[in-house]
N, C-alpha and C positions, 0 to 999 in steps of 0.2 A: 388710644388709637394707634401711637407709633409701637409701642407694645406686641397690638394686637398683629401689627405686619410686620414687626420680627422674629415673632411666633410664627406665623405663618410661613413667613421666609425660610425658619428653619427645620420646619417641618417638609417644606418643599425639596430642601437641600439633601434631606437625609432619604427620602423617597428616591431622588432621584440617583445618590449616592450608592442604594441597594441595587436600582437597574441595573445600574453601570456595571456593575461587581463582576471582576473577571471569575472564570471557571478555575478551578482548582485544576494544577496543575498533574498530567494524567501519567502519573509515574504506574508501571505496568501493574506491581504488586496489589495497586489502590484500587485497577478497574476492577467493575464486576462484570462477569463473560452471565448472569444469573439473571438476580430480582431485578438488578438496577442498570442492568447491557444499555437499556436506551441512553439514559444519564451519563452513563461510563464513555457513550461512542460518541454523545455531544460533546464532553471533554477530549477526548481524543482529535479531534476536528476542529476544537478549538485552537490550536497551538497553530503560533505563526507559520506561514511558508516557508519551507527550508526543509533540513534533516533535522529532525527534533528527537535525543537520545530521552528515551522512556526508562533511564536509571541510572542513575547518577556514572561516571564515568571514570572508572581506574585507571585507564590507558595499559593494561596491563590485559590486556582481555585477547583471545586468541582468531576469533569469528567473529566477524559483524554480518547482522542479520537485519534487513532493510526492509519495511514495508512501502510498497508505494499503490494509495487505496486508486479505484477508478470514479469515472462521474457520477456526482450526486449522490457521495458517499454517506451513510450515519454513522460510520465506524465503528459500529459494534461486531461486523462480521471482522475483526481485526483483532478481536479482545480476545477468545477462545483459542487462536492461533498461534500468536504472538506469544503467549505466556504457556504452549505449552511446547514450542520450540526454543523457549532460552534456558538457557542455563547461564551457571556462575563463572563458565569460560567466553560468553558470546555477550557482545553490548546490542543491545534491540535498539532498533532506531526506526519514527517511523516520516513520511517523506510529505508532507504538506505540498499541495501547489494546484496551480493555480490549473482545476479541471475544466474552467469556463472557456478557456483558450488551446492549441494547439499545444503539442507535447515536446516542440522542440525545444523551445526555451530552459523549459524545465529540464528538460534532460541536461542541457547543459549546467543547469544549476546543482545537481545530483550529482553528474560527474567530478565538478569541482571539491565539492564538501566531500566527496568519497575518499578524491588523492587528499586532499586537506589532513581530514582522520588518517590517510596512512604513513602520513608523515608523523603525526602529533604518537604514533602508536605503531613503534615497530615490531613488536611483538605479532600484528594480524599477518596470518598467514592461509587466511580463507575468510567470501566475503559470500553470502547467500543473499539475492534479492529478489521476492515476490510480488509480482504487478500484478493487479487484479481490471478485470473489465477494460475499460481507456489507459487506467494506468499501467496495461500490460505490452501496449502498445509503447509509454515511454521506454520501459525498462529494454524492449526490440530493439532500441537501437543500442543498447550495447552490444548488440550481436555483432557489428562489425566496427566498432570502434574504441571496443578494449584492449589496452597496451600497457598495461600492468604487469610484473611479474607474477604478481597474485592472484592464484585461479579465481574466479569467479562463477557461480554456478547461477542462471536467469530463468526463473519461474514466473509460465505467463501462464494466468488461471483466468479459465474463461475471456481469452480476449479474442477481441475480432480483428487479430491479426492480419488477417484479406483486408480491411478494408472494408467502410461502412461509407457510400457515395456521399451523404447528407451529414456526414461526421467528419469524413477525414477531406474531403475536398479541397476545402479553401485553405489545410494543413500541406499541403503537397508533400503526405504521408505515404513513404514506402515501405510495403513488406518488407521484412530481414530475409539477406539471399544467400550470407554464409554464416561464419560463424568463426570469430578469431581467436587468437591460439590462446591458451590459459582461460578458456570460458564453453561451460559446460549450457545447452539452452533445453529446457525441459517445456512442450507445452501441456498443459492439464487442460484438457477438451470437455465441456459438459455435453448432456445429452441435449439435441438443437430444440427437441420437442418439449421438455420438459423448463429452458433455460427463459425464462418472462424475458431476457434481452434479445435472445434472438428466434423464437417460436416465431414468431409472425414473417420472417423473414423468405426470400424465394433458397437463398444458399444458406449452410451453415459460415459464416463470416470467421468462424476460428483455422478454417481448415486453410494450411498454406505446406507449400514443398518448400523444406528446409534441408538443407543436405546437413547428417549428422545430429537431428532433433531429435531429444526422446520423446515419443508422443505417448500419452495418455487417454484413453475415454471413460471416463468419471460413469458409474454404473447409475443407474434407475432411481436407485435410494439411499437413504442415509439415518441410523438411525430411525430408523421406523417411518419414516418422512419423505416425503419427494425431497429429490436432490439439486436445488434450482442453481440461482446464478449467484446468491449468495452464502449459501452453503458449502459453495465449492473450496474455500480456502480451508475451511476447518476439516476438510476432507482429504485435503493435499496435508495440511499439518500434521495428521493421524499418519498419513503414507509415510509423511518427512522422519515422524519421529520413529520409527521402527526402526529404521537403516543404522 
């Protein structure tokens, strides 16, 4: 009998040992943007809150390239992107946090770990960050509170920069109203009809008066395919990597 429940004991232990099991950590090379995107963007999502570097880190590297996904992300719409904007001069980093809550916090977390890296790595001398949906919203407020000497270039894809009343409310979230020195602000506009976040909507929520914004309007299709609202980054990535 005491046998028979330490057998069982340890059959329970290892069961429960395999739940547990962390995900593999989502170094970029590893995801698959393919058969296994789903897999790939649960690992990706998995990594704690913070700025979590997706390759190993030489400090020797010239760009840092920041992902910061928006709510309710899979993070696969991340995998395609990400890996075809780095190179062996730019460290990818991608920006974990916490979407259930308002974005200031976070922002100030982002900004920290950002000067943090520019200290550990004096070599960066250009930083690129892509906010997608809610998270394009955190990445807004670097628009007026970048004080770096290091240009910084801010890619808000598909976000609803205006202002979503049932979203940003209890955030006492404001539109970006200029845009400070050393920081370049790009927004990538989907089509409102086409976009499942904001189709249902009475306004398009992306559209805001930025003085000095590059504006984009993301066309109809992509690859043979409607161009929704997560599609838009791997579209912005194709634009990015041509230049």
């Amino acid at each position: 009998m005491i046998r028979l429940e330490i057998s069982f004991f340890l059959l329970l232990s290892i069961v429960f040992a395999s739940c547990s099991e962390e995900r593999p950590y989502p170094w970029l090379e590893d995801l698959d943007a393919n058969k296994e995107y789903l897999d790939s963007g649960k690992n990706l999502m998995a990594v704690k809150f913070g700025l979590n570097p997706l390759e190993i880190k030489k400090n020797t590297e010239n760009n840092l390239l920041i992902a910061v996904h928006g709510s309710n992300s899979k993070g696969y719409e991340w995998i395609y992107p990400l890996q075809t904007l780095d190179n062996e001069e730019t460290l990818t980093l991608f920006f974990r946090w916490n979407d259930a809550g308002c974005p200031n916090p976070s922002f100030v977390i982002l900004n920290e770990e950002i000067n943090k890296i520019l200290k550990e790595n004096k070599n960066v001398n250009n930083i690129t960050i892509l906010g997608h949906s809610y998270g394009a919203l955190l990445v807004s407020m670097f628009s007026e509170r970048w004080i770096n000497e290091i240009p910084v270039d801010i890619h808000a894809i598909a976000g609803p920069l205006a202002g979503i009343s049932n979203l940003n409310s209890p955030c006492d979230y404001q539109q970006p109203r200029f845009t400070s020195t050393n920081l370049r602000f790009y927004e990538w506009r989907t089509q409102q009809h086409l976009d499942g976040a904001f189709r249902e909507l009475d306004i398009d929520p992306q559209i805001i008066n930025l003085q000095n914004s590059i504006v984009t309007r993301l066309p109809e299709d992509y690859r043979g395919r409607r161009l929704g609202h997560n599609w838009s980054i791997s579209w912005v990535a194709d634009e990015l990597s041509r230049k």
